[in-house]
C-alpha positions in Angstrom: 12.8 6.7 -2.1 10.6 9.7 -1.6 8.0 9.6 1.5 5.5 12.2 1.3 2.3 12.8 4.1 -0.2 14.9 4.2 -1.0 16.6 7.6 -3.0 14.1 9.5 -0.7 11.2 8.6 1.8 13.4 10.2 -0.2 13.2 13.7 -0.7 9.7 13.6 2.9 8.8 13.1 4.3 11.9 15.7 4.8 9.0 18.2 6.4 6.5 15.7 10.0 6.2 15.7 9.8 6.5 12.1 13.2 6.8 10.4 14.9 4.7 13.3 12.3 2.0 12.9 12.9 2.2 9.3 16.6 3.2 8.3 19.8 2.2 10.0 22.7 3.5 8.2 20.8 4.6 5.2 19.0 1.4 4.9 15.8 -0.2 4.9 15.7 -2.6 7.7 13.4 -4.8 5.6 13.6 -8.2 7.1 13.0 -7.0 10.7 9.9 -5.2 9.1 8.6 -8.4 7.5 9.3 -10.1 11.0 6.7 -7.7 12.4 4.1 -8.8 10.0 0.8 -10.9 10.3 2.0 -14.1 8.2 -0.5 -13.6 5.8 0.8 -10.1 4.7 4.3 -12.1 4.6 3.1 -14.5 2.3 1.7 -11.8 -0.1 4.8 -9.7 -0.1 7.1 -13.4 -0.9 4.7 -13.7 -4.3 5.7 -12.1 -7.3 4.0 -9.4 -9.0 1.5 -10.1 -11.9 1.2 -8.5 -15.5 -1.3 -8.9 -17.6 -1.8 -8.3 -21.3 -2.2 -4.6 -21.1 1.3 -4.0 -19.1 -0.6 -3.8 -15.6 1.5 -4.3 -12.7 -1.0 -6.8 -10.3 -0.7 -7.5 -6.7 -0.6 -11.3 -6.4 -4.1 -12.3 -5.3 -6.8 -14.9 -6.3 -8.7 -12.1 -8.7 -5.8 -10.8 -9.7 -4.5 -14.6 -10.8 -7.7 -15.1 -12.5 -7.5 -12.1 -14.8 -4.0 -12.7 -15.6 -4.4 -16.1 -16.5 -6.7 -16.0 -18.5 -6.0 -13.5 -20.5 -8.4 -10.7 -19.9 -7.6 -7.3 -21.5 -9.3 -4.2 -21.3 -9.8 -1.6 -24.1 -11.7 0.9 -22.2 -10.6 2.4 -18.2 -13.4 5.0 -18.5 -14.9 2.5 -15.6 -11.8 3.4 -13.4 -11.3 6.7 -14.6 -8.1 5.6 -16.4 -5.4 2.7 -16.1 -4.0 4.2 -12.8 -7.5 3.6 -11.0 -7.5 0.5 -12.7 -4.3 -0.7 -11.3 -5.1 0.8 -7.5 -8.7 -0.9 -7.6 -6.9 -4.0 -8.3 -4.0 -3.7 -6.1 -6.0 -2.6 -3.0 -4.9 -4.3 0.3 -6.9 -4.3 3.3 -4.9 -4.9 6.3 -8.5 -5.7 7.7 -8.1 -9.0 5.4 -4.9 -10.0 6.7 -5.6 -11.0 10.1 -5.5 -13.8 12.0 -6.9 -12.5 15.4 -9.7 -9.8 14.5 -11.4 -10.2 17.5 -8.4 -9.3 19.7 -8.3 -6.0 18.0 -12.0 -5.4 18.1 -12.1 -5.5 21.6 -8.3 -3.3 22.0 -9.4 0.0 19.8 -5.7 1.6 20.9 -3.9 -1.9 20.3 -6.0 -2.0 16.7 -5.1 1.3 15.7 -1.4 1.0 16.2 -1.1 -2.4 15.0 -2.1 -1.3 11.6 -0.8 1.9 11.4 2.5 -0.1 11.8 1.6 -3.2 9.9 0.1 -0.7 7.0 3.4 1.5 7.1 6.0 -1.5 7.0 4.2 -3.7 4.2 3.7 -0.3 1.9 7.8 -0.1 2.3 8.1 -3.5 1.5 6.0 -3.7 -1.4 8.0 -0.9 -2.4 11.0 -2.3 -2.3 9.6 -5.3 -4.1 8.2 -3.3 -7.3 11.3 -0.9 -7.6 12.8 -3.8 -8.6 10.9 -4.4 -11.6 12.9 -2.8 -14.6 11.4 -0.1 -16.6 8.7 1.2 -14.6 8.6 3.2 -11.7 5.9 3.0 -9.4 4.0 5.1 -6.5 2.6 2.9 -3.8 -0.5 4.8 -1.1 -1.3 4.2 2.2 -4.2 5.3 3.9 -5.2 5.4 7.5 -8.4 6.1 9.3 -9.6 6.0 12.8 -13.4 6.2 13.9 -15.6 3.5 14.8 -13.1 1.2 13.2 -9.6 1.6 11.8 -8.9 1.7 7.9 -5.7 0.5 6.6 -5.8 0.1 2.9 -2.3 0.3 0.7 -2.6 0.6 -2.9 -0.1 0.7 -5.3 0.3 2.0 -9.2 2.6 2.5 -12.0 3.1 6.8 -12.8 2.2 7.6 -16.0 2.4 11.1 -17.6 -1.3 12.8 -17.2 -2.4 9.9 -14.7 -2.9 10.1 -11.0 -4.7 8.0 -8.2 -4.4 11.0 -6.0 -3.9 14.9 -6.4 0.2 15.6 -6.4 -0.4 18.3 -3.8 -2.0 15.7 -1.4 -0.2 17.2 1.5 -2.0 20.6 1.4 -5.5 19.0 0.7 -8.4 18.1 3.8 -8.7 14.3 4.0 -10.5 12.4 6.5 -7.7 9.8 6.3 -3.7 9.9 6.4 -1.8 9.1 3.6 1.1 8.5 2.8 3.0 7.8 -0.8 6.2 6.0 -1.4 7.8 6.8 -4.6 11.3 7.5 -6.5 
């Protein structure tokens, strides 16, 4: 597993116990991570992964269902840029969406910001360990992080494919106004 961040990621998680909070002995502590979770996110991360027609890897939600089910292809990415934008547009998870007590953290900005910074950062290594699973693919999964007015958590996950790329490969020397972070092999 290969973690990568670019600078500002790197500031919000100076005070994290990362790799202890992470890795005991070499390994992903993943079922104290999922204990750390808003139930909802749990029950995303227990669901299996969806593929459609065109070999799109889909994150298990109610659009996603819906255009697996019944069948929908597409012929032409040009709306996403490519297949890889496809697949992150409809794998994008807003932490924001997977809360049972908003208003707690609306009125805690501190408590807000390091719940999802840790929520964000434990379900993107889940859901990485759930799609390295799947055989023949290997896949890159983003997290991003913002803090103004409000905090943005959003993970994202795609497939790699040769000439495709949700973001730039030397994301760590770029300006962003958010953190990120990629998980990949």
């Amino acid at each position: 597993m290969g973690i990568r961040t670019n600078e500002l990621m790197k500031s919000y998680l100076i005070d994290f116990d990362f790799y202890e909070t992470i890795e005991t002995n070499g390994q992903p502590q993943l079922e104290s991570l999922k204990n750390s979770l808003p139930d909802k996110l749990v029950e995303l991360i227990d669901l299996p992964i969806l593929e459609d027609t065109n070999g799109n890897y889909l994150i298990n939600i109610n659009r996603n269902k819906k255009w697996v089910n019944e069948g929908e292809e597409i012929d032409d990415y040009s709306n996403f840029v490519d297949q890889t934008g496809f697949e992150c547009d409809h794998n994008k998870i807003n932490l924001w969406d997977y809360q049972p007590n908003m208003e707690e953290y609306m009125k805690d900005h501190e408590l807000w910001a390091a719940s999802f910074l840790k929520q964000g950062l434990y379900f993107s290594l889940l859901l990485f360990n759930k799609i390295s699973a799947i055989e023949g693919r290997v896949f890159k999964v983003i997290f991003s992080y913002g803090l103004s007015k409000f905090v943005d958590s959003v993970i994202r996950f795609h497939s790699l494919r040769i000439g495709e790329s949700y973001i730039p490969d030397d994301f760590e020397k770029m300006s962003f106004v958010q953190g990120i972070l990629t998980i990949d092999k």
